[in-house]
C-alpha positions in Angstrom: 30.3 6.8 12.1 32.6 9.0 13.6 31.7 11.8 11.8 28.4 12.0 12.9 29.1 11.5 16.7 32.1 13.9 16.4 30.7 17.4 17.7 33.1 19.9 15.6 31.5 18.0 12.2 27.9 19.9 12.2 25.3 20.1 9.7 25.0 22.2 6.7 23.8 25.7 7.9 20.9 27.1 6.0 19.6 30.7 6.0 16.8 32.0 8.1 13.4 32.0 6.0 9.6 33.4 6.3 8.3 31.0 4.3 8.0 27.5 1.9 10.4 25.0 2.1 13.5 27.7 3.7 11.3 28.5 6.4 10.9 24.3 6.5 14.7 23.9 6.6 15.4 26.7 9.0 12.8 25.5 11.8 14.2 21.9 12.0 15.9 20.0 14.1 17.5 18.6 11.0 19.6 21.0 10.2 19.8 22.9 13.5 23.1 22.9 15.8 23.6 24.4 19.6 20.1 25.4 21.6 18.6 25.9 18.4 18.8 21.6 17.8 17.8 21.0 21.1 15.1 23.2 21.1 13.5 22.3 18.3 14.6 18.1 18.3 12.6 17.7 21.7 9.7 19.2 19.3 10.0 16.0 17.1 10.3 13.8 19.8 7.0 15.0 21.6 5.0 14.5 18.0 6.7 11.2 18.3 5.5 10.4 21.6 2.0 11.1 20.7 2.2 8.1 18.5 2.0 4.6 19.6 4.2 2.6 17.1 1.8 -0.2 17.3 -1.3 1.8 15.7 1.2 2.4 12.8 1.4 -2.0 11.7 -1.3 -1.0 9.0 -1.2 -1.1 5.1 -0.9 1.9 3.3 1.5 4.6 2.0 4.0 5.3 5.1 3.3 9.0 5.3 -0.4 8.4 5.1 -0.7 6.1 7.9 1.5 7.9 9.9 -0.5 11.9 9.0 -3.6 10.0 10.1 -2.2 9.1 13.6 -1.0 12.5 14.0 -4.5 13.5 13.5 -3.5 15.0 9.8 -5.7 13.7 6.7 -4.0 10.9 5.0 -4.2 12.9 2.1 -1.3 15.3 2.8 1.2 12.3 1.8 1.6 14.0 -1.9 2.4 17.2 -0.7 4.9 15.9 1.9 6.3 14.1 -1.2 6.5 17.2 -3.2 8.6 18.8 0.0 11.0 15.7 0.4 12.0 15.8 -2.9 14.2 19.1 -2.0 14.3 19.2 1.5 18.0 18.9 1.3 19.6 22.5 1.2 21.7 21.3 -1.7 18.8 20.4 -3.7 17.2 23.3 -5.7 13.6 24.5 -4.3 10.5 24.2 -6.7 7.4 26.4 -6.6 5.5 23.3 -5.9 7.1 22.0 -2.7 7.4 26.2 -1.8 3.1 25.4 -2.2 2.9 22.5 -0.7 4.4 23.8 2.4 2.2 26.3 2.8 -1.2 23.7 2.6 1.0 21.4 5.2 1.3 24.5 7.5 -2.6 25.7 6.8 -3.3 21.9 7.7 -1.7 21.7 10.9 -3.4 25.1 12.5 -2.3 28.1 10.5 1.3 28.8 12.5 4.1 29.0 10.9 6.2 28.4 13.9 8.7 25.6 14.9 6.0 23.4 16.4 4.1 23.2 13.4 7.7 22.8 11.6 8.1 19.9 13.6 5.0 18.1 12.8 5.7 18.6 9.2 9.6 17.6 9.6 8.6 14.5 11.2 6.7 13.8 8.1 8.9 14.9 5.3 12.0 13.1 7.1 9.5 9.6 6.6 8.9 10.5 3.6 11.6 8.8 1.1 13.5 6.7 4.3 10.5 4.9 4.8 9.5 4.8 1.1 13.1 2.9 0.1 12.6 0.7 3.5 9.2 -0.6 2.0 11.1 -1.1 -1.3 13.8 -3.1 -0.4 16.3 -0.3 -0.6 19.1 -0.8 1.7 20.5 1.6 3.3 17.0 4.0 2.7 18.8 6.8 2.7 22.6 6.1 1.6 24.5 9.6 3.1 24.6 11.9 4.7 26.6 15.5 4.8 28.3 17.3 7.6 30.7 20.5 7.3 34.2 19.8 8.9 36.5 22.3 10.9 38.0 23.3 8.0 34.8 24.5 6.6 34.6 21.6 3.5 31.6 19.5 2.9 31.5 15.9 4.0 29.7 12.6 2.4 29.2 9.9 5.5 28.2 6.4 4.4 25.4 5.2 6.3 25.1 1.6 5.0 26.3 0.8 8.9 23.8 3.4 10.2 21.0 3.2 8.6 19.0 5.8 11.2 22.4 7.9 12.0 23.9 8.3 15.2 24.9 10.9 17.5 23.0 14.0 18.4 21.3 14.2 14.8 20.1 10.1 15.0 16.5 9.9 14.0 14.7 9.8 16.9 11.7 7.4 15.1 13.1 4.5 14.1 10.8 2.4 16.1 7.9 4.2 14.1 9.8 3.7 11.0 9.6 -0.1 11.3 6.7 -0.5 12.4 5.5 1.4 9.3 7.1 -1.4 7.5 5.9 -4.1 9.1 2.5 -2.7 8.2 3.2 -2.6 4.8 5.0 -6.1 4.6 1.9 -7.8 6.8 -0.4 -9.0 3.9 2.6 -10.2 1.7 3.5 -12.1 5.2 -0.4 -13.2 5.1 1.3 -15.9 1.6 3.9 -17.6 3.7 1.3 -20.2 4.1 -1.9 -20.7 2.2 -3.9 -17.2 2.4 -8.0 -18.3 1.5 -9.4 -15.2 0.1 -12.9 -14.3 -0.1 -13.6 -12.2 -2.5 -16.2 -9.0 -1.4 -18.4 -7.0 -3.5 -19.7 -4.3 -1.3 -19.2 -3.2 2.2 -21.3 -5.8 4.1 -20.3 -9.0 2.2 -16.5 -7.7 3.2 -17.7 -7.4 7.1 -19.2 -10.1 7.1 -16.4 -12.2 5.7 -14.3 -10.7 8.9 -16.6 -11.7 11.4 -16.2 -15.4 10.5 -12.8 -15.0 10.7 -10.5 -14.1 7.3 -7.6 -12.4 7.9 -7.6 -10.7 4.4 -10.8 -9.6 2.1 -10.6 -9.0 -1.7 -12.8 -7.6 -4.3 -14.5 -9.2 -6.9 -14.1 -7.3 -9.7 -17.6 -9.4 -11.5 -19.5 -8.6 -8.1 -18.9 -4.9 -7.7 -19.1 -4.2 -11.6 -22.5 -5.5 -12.0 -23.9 -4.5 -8.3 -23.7 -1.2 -10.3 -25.7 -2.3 -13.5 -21.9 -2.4 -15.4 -19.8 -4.9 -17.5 -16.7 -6.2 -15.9 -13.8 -6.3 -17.6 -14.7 -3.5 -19.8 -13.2 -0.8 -17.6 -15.8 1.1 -16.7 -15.6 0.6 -13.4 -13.1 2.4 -11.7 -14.9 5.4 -9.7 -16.9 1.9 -8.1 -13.7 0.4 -7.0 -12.1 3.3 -5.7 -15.1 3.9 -3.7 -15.6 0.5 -2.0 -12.0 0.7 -1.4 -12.4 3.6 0.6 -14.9 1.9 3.0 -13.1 -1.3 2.8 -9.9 0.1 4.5 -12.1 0.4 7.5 -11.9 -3.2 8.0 -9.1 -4.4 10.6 -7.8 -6.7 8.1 -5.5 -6.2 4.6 -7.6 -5.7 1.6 -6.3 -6.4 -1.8 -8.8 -4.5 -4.5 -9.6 -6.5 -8.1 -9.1 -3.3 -10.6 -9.2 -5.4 -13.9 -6.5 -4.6 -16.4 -5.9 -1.2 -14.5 -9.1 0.6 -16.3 -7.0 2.0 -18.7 -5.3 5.2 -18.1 -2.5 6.6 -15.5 -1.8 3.2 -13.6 0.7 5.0 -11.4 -2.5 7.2 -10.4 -4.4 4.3 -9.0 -1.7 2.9 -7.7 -1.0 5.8 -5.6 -4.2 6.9 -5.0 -5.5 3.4 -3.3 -2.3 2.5 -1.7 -2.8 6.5 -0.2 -6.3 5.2 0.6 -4.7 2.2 2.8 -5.2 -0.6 0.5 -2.9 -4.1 0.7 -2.7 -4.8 -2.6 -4.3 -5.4 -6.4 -4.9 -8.2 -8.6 -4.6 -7.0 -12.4 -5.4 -8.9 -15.3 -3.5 -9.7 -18.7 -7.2 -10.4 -20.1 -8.3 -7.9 -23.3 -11.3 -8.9 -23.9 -11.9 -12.5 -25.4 -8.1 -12.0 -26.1 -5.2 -11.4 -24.2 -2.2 -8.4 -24.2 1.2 -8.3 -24.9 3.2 -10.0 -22.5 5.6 -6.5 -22.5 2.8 -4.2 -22.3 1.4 -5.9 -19.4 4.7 -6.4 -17.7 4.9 -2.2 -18.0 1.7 -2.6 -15.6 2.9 -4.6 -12.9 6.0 -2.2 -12.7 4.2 0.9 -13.1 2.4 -0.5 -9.7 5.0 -1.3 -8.0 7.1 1.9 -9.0 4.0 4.1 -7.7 3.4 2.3 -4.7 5.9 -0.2 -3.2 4.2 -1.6 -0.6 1.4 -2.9 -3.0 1.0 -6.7 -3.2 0.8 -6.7 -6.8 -0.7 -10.1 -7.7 -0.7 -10.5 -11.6 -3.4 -12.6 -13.6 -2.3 -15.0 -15.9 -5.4 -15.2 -18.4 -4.9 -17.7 -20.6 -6.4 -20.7 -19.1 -10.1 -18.4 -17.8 -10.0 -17.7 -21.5 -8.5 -20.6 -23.3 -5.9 -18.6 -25.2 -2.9 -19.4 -25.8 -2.0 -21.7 -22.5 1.3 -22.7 -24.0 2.9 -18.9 -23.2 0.9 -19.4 -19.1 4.4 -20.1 -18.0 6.5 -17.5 -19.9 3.9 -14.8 -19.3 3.9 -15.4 -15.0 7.8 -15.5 -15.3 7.7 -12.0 -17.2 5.1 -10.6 -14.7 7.2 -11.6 -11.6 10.6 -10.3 -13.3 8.6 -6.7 -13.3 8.1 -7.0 -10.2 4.8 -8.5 -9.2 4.3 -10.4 -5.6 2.1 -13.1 -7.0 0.8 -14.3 -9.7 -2.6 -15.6 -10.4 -3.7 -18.3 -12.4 -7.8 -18.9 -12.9 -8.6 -21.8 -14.6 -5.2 -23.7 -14.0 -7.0 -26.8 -12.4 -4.8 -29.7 -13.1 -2.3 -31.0 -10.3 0.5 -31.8 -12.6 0.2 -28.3 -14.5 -0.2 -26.2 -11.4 3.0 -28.2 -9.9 4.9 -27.0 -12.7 3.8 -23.2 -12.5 4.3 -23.1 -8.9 8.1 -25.0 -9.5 8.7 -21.9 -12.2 7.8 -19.3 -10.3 9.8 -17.1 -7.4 6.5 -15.9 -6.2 3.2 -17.6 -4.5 0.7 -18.9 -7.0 -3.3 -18.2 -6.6 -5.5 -20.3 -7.8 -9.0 -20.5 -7.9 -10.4 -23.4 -5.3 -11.4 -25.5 -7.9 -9.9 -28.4 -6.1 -10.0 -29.5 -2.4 -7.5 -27.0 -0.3 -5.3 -29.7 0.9 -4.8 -30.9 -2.6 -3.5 -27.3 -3.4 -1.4 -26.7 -0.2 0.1 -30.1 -0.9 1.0 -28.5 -4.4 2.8 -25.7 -2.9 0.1 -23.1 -3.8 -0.4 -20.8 -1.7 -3.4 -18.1 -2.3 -6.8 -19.1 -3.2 -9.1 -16.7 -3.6 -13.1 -17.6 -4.2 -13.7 -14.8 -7.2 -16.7 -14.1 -8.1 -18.1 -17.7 -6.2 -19.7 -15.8 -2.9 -21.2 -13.2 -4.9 -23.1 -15.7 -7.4 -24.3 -17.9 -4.4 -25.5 -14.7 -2.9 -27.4 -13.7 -6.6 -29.2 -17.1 -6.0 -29.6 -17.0 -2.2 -31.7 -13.8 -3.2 -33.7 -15.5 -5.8 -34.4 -18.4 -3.9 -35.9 -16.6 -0.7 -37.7 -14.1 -2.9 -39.3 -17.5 -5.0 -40.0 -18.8 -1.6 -42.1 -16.4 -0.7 -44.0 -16.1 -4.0 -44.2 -19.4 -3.8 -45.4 -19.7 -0.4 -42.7 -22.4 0.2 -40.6 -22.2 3.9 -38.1 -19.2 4.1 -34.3 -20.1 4.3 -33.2 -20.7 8.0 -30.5 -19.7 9.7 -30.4 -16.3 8.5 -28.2 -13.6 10.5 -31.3 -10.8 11.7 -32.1 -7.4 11.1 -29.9 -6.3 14.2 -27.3 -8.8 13.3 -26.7 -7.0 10.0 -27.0 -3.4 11.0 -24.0 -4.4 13.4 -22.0 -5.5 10.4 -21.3 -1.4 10.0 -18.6 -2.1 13.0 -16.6 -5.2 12.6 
């Protein structure tokens, strides 16, 4: 600690640059001393200013959240990652973060000057601090290095000083957490018993939020066939993505159903809809009429969390929704939580005694299906329910039955929300 508030220790110096990640390092308050430092730190701490901490309690990848309330696409969060993974000057420079600077600058106005170095710095310096926060990782960033008088290079421990101190102390910490806190808020949502509707397009999800759920899922049955597609059959991927990309509109977490991870790149998804703002997945250990290897499945739940920390990674236990193999229920939702899943879900598990002992084995909340009465299930310590495909099915024969009414010249439904009631359910 005393390092870093000792004056004569000063950062590494690093050479003037025109361009990519040099020119990054050389426009900086990070790695600035003198004039220079507090030139360019007040620069950092105006983009700061322009952020509210508050607007940044929302889920999502940390850089993402935190580009969009700079007024920067969310989607500049994987070339700020490509940056911060050799920002340091004793890290070697790749031609992709040397790209990627150049978008990020092209992004921010064109300038390659130290405002725009600024805007970028504050969020490459997120990057991997607030990454490792999300994860768990403590400290998030371990050291730190400062040059001594005599001219040798010095590691400082920051496990007491997490955000520095001194001069060089990161001057958003208060963004940093509340980054976090976004992040951690629908896993926060399972302290108590979360009911979760399950949404299949747009409207159904809005609607749910009007009357009052603090979290909206998908149902992976509901937005499959809305399409004219099979579920489970993983076909449906380019649908989910999409509705996930309205969804995250919705002031409320939204966990996305995306099957067995529709086969493919899992850290891709997991990346892309956490980018996108999304809370967290459900994914299946269902194959079919059958079920997949415990292992392989396991590799699933980590390659989520691996991609995208601050997921809520609920896994689902199949064998009782199939009726395979319910002996290994218990062994499989131990593996899935020991790889790193949040939760673990359980469809079909309906008896007290057996949902007692699954909640009794496990470190993480169970979901169930309500297929008994809520207080029965909160008594039983579970404590996510989610309706599945249940809303969309009533709303299948909602349909049908008005439609029949009218062929039938029987009375319409009542109670129905209007024309303008729905065309309002655009804005929650």
């Amino acid at each position: 600690m005393d390092v870093l508030t000792d004056s004569s220790y000063v950062v590494p110096p690093v050479p003037a640059a025109a361009a990519g990640v040099a020119w990054l390092r050389a426009s900086v308050a990070r790695f600035s001393e003198g004039s220079d430092h507090v030139r360019r730190r007040a620069l950092a701490e105006r983009v700061l200013g322009g952020v509210e901490p508050g607007s940044l309690r929302r889920a999502g990848e940390p850089v993402a959240v935190l580009a969009e309330a700079m007024g920067l696409p969310r989607s500049v969060a994987a070339d700020v990652a490509a940056v911060a993974s050799c920002y340091q000057p004793h890290v070697p420079v790749t031609a992709e973060a040397d790209a990627a600077v150049g978008r990020l600058v092209e992004v921010c106005g064109g300038a390659w000057d130290e405002e725009t170095a600024a805007r970028i710095g504050v969020l490459v310096q997120a990057s991997a601090a607030t990454r490792a926060l999300v994860a768990g990782v403590e400290p998030p960033v371990p050291v730190t290095r400062r040059v001594a008088p005599d001219g040798s290079v010095v590691e400082v421990d920051l496990r007491d000083a997490w955000f520095g101190a001194g001069r060089h102390a990161c001057p958003g910490r208060a963004h940093a957490m509340a980054l976090v806190e976004g992040s951690r808020a629908f896993h926060r949502l399972h302290d108590e018993l979360l009911v979760l509707p399950n949404a299949w397009d747009f409207a159904s999800a809005s609607a749910f939020v009007r009357a009052g759920f603090t979290a909206v899922g998908t149902t992976s049955l509901g937005v499959a066939v809305a399409h004219g597609l099979p579920d489970a059959a993983g076909v449906a991927r380019s649908e989910t993505v999409a509705l996930a990309r309205l969804l995250v509109r919705l002031p409320v977490p939204v966990t996305v159903d995306v099957e067995a991870g529709f086969g493919g790149d899992v850290r891709e998804l997991a990346a892309e809809l956490w980018e996108l703002g999304v809370a967290g997945v459900n994914v299946e250990d269902g194959r079919g009429a059958g079920l997949a290897d415990p292992a392989e499945h396991a590799g699933i739940v980590r390659a989520f969390k691996e991609a995208a920390p601050g997921l809520f990674v609920n896994a689902r236990v199949d064998t009782h929704w199939l009726s395979v193999d319910r002996d290994s229920t218990l062994r499989r939702a131990r593996t899935y939580a020991d790889a790193g899943a949040d939760g673990v879900f359980v469809p079909g598990l309906r008896d007290e005694r057996g949902i007692a002992a699954t909640v009794a084995a496990l470190s993480v909340p169970l979901n169930t299906l309500p297929d008994l009465p809520l207080s029965t299930l909160r008594s039983l310590g579970v404590r996510r329910v989610s309706t599945g495909s249940l809303p969309f099915r009533a709303a299948l024969a909602a349909a049908v039955h008005a439609a029949t009414a009218v062929l039938t010249d029987h009375p319409l439904p009542a109670d129905l929300p209007t024309y303008d009631e729905t065309t309002t359910l655009t804005t929650p």
